[in-house]
C-alpha positions as CSV (number, residue, x, y, z in Angstrom):
1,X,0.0,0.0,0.0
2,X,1.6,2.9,-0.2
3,X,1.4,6.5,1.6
4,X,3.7,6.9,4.2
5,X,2.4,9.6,6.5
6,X,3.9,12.4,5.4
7,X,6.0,15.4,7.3
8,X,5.4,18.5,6.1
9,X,8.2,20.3,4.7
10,X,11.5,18.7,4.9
11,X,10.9,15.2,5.3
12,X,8.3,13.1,3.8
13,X,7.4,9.9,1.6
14,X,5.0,7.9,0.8
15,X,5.1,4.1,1.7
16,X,1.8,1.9,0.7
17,X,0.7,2.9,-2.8
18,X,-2.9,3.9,-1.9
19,X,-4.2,2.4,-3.9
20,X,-0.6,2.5,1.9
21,X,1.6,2.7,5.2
22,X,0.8,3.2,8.1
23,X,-0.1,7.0,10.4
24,X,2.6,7.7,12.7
25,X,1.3,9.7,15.7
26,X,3.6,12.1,17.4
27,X,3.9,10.1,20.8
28,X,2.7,7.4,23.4
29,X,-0.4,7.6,24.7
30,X,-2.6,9.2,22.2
31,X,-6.4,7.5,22.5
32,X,-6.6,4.2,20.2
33,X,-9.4,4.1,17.8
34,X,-11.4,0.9,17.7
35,X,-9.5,-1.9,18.4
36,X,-9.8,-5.6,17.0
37,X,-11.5,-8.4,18.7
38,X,-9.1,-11.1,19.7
39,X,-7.7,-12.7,16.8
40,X,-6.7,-15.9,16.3
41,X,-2.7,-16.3,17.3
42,X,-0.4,-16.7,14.8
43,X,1.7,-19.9,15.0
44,X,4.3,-18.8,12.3
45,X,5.6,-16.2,14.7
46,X,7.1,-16.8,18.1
47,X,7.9,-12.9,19.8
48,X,11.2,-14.0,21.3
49,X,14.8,-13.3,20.1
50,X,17.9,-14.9,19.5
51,X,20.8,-14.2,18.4
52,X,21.2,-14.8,14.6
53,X,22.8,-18.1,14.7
54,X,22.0,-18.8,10.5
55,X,22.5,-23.0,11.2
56,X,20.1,-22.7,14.1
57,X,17.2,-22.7,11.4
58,X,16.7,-26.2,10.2
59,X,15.6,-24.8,6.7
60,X,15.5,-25.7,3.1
61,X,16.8,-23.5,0.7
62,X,13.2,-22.6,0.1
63,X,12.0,-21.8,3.4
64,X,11.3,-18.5,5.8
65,X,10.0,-17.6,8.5
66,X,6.3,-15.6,7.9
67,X,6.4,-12.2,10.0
68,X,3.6,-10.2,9.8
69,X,5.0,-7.8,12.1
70,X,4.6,-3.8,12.1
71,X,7.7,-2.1,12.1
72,X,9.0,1.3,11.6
73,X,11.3,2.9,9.0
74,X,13.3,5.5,8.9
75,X,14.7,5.8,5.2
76,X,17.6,8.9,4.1
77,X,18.0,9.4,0.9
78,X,21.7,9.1,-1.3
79,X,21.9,13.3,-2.0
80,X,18.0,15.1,-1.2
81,X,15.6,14.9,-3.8
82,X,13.8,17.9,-5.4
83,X,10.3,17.4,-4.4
84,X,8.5,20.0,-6.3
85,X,8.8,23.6,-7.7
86,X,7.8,27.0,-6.4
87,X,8.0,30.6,-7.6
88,X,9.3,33.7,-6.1
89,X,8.2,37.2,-5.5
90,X,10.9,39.3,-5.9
91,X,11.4,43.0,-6.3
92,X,12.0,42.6,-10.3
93,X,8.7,40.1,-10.1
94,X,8.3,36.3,-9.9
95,X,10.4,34.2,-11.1
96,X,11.8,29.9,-10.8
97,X,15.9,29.7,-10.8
98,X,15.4,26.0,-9.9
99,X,13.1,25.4,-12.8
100,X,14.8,28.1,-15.2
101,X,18.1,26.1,-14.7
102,X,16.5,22.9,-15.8
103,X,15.2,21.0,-12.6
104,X,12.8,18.9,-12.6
105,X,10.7,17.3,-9.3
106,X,12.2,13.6,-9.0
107,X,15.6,15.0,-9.4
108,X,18.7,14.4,-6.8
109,X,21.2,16.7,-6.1
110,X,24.1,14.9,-4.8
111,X,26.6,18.3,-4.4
112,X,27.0,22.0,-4.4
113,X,30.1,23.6,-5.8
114,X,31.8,20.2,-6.1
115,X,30.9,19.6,-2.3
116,X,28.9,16.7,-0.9
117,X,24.7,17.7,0.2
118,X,24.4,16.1,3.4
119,X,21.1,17.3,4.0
120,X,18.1,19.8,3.7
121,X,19.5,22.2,6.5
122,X,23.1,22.0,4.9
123,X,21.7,23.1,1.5
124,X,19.1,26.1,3.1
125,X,22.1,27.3,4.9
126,X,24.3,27.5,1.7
127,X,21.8,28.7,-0.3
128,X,21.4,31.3,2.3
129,X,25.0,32.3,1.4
130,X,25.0,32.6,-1.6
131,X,25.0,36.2,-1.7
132,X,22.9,35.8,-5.2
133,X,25.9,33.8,-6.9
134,X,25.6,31.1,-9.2
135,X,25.2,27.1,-7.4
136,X,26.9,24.3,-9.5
137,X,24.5,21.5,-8.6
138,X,25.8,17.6,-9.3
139,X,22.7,16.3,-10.6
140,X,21.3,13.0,-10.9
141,X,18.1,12.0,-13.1
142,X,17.2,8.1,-13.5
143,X,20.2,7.3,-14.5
144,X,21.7,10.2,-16.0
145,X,23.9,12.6,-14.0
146,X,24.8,16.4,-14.8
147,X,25.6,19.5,-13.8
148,X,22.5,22.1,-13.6
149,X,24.0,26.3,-12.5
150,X,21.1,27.7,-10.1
151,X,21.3,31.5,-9.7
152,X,19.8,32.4,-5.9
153,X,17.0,35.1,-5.9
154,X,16.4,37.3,-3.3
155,X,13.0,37.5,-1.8
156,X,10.6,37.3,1.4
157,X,13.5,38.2,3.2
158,X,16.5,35.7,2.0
159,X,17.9,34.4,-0.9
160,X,16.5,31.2,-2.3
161,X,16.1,28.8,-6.0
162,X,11.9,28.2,-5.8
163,X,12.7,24.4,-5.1
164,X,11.4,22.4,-2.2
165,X,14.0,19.3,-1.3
166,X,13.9,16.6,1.1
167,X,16.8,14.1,2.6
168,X,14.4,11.5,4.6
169,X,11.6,9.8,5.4
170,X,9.8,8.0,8.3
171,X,6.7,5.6,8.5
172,X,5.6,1.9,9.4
173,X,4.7,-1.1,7.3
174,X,4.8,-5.1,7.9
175,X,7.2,-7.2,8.1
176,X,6.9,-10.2,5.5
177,X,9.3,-12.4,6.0
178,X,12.8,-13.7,7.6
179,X,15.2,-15.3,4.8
180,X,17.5,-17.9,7.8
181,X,19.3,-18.7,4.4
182,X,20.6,-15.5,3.3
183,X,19.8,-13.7,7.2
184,X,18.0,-10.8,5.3
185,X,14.4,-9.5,6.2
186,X,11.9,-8.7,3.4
187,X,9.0,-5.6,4.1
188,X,6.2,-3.8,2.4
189,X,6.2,-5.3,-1.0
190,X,6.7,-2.4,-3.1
191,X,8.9,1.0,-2.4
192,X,8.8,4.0,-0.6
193,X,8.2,6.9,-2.8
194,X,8.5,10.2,-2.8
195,X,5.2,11.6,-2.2
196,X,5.2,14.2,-4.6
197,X,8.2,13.0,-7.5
198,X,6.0,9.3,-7.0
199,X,9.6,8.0,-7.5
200,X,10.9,5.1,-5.3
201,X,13.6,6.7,-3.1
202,X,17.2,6.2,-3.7
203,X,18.6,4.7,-0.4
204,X,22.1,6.2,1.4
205,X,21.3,4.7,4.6
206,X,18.1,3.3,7.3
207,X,17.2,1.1,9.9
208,X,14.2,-0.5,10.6
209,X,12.5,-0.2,13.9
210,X,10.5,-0.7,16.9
211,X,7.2,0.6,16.8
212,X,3.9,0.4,18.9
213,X,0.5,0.2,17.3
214,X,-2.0,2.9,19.1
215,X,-5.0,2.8,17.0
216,X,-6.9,2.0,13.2
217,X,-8.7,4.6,11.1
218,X,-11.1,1.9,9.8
219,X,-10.8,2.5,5.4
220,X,-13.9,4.0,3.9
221,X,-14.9,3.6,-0.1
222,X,-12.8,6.4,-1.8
223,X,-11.5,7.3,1.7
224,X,-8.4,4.4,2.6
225,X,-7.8,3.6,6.4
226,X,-4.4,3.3,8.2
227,X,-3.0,1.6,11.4
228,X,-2.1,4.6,13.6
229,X,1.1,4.0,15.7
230,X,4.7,5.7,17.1
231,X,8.1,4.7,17.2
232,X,8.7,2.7,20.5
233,X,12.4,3.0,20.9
234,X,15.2,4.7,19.9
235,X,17.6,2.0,19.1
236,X,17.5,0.1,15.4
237,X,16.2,-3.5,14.3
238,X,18.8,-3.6,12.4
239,X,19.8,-1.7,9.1
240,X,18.2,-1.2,5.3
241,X,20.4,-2.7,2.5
242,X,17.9,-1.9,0.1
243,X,14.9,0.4,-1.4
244,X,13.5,-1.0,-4.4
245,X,10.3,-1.2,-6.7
246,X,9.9,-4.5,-5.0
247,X,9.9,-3.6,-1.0
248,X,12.5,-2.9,1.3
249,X,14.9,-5.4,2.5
250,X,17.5,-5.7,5.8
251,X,19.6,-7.4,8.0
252,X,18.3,-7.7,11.6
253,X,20.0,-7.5,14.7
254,X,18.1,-10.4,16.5
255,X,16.6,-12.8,14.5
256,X,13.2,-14.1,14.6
257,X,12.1,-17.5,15.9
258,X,9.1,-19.1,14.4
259,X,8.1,-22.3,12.0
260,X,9.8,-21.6,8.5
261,X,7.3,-22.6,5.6
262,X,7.6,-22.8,1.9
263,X,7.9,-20.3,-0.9
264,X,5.0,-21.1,-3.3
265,X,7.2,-20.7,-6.8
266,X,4.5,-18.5,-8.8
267,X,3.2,-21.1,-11.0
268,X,1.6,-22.9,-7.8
269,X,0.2,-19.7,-6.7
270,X,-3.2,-20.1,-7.5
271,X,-7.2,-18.6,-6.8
272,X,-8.9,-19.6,-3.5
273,X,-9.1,-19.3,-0.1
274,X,-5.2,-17.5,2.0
275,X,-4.8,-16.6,5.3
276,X,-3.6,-13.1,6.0
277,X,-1.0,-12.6,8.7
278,X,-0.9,-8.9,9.5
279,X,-0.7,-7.6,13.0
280,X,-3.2,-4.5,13.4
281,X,-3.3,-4.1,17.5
282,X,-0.7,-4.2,20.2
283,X,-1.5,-8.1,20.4
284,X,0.9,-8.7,17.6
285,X,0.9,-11.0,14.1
286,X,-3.0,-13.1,13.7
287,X,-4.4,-14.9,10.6
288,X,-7.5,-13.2,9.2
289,X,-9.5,-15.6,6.3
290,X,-9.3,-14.0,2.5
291,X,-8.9,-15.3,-1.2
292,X,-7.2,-14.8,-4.4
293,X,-9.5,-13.9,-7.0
294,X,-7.1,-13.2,-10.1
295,X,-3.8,-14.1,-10.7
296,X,-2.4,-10.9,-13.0
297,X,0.9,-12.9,-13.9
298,X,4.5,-10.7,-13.4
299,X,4.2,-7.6,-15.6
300,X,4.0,-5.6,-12.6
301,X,5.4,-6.7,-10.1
302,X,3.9,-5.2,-7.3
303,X,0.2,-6.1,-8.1
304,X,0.5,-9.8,-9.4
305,X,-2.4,-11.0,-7.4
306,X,-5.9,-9.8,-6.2
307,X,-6.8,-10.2,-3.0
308,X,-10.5,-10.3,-0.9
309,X,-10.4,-10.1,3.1
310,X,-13.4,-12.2,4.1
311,X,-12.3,-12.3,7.8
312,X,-15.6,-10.4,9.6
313,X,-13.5,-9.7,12.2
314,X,-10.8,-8.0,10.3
315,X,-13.3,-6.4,8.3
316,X,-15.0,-5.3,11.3
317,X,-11.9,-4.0,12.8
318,X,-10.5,-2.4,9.5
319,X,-13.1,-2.4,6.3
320,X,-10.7,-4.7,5.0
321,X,-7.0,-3.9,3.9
322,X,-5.7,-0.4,4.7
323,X,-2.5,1.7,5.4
324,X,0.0,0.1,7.3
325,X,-0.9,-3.5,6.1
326,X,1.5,-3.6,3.1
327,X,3.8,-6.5,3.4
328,X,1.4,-8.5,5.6
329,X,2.3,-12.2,4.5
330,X,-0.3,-14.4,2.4
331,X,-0.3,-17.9,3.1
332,X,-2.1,-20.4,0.7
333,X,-2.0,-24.1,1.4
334,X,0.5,-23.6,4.4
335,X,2.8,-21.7,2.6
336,X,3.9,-18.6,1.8
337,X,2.2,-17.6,-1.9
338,X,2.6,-13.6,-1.5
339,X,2.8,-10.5,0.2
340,X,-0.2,-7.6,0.5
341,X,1.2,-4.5,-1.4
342,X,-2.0,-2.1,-2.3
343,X,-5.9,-1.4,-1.6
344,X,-8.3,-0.4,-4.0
345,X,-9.2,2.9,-2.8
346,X,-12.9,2.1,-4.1
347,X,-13.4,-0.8,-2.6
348,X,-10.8,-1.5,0.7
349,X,-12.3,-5.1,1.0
350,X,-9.4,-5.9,-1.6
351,X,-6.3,-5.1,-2.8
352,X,-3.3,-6.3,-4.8
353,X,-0.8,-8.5,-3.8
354,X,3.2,-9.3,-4.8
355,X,4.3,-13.1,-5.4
356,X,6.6,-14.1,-2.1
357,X,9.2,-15.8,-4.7
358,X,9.7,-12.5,-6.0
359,X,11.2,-10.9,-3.0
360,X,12.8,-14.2,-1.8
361,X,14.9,-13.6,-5.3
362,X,15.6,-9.9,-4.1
363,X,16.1,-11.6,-0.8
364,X,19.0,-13.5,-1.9
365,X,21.5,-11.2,-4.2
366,X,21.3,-9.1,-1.4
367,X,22.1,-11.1,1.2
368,X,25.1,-12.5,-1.0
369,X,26.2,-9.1,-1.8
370,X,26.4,-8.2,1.5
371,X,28.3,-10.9,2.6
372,X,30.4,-9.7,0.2
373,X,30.7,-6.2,1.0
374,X,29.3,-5.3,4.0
375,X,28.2,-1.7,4.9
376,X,27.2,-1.3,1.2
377,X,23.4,-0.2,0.9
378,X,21.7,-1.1,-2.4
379,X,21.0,2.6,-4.4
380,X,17.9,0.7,-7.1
């Protein structure tokens, strides 16, 4: 699903194509909205830790361990991205240097006069110094990079180039799956975009993290829900190796214990009746009842299958599939056949869904490639 909640201003991102992630509230305490009736347990997830111990896990090569569980993430971006364009009065009239000198929203700028952007606050300042002279901006677009000459304007009181730019992002999702094999995490399903470039966000660096649910806006024809929740603690899961069309994936400090199943290759994913294993409460991962209906095949990858909730008590709790869900595992025939990524906004009974094989692929080359660099973050 994908909208991140989104901080006005210099941070923000979306995370769950609305078509969601999940509202984070500001800190503990604030009043719950209507919480879920008890669910039935999950058995695929067991809360306690261990350390990562990869021979522990008496695994096949293709088995992991079904999550479910919400986590925070906070995502900074390789440069800050140009979120959108703005004009500026000044006293010869209004005018765009940003856009005048070429830049477009979706663009990153990676340095000023030959020196690295570190973040939004580093760039404001030197803007602020500019004194009206020219900015060399290192540019990069898709996969193109160039140099773009910005000429400051004063006015409202400093000078400034009519762009808005922003260096992070923060929200919650679900956890999908634990690879033992590879000892990487898979989340979400799908990216997290920019909110206003709709561009998945180039990764520098990000951790997932600890999170506490407080409460559900229950989804609404035309009008998605979300899961409502705040970061718990200040110390990290683990770290992000990767931000792609396909989810985000990690390495986590402590792995989880649970019963590994199955990846479903695609060609045995197939219509009927799944199980849903999202966590929506402070109680944790539960399976909720659903179906396939359609299986769209791999041209996108995000939205390969569509799924129903037919759980009443998810439904009850929820209206079905909404913010904050994406990545919630989807088991078929005791195995793992996919992974929620996106609910129709007109109807949030359903939604698409990713095939679990998919990110198991994604799964792998990064846990190989981190083995054989570590540190290194994946920039697709």
């Amino acid at each position: 699903m994908r909208t991140f909640t989104l901080s006005v201003g210099i941070t923000a991102l979306c995370m769950l194509a609305t078509l969601g992630l999940l509202g984070l509230e500001g800190a503990p305490g604030t009043p719950a909205a209507a919480q879920a009736p008890a669910a039935e347990e999950a058995s695929a997830f067991n809360a306690s830790k261990a350390p990562i111990e990869k021979e522990e896990y008496p695994t096949s090569e293709n088995q992991v361990i079904p999550l479910g569980e919400a986590f925070g993430i906070k995502l900074f971006t390789d440069g800050v991205i140009v979120a959108s364009l703005s004009d500026i009065y000044t006293a010869d009239g209004v005018c765009c240097p940003a856009g005048e000198a070429g830049l477009r929203p979706g663009d990153y700028l990676l340095a000023a006069d030959g020196m690295e952007i570190q973040s939004n606050a580093a760039l404001a300042q030197y803007i602020g110094r500019s004194q009206g002279e020219g900015i060399t901006f290192k540019v990069r677009r898709d996969k193109e990079v160039f140099e773009a000459v910005v000429k400051p304007m004063y006015g409202e009181g400093s000078f400034k180039t009519g762009m808005w730019v922003r260096d992070s992002a923060a929200g919650v999702g679900t956890l999908t799956f634990y690879d033992p094999v590879a000892g990487t995490f898979a989340g979400l399903g799908h990216g997290i975009c920019d909110a206003d470039a709709g561009n998945v966000m180039t990764l520098k660096s990000g951790e997932p993290a600890g999170i506490t649910l407080c409460g559900i806006v229950r989804g609404m024809p035309d009008e998605p829900g979300q899961l409502r929740g705040y970061f718990s603690s200040d110390e990290p899961l683990g770290r992000l190796l990767a931000n792609n069309e396909t989810g985000v994936y990690g390495t986590l400090n402590e792995a989880p214990e649970g019963r590994p199943v199955e990846v479903l290759s695609r060609e045995d994913v197939h219509t009927g009746p799944v199980k849903l294993l999202a966590s929506i409460n402070e109680n944790g991962p539960a399976l909720y009842d659903g179906e396939i209906q359609k299986i769209n095949g791999t041209d996108q990858p995000t939205k390969n299958l569509i799924v129903k909730v037919t759980d009443p008590r998810l439904l009850d709790a929820t209206g079905g599939i909404v913010q904050g869900m994406s990545g919630a595992p989807i088991l078929q025939d005791g195995k793992l056949a996919g992974a929620v990524t996106h609910v129709f906004t007109e109807d949030p009974t359903g939604g698409y869904g990713i095939f679990a094989e998919t990110m198991l692929e994604r799964c792998r080359e990064l846990g190989q490639k981190d083995e054989a660099n570590p540190g290194e973050q994946d920039v697709a």
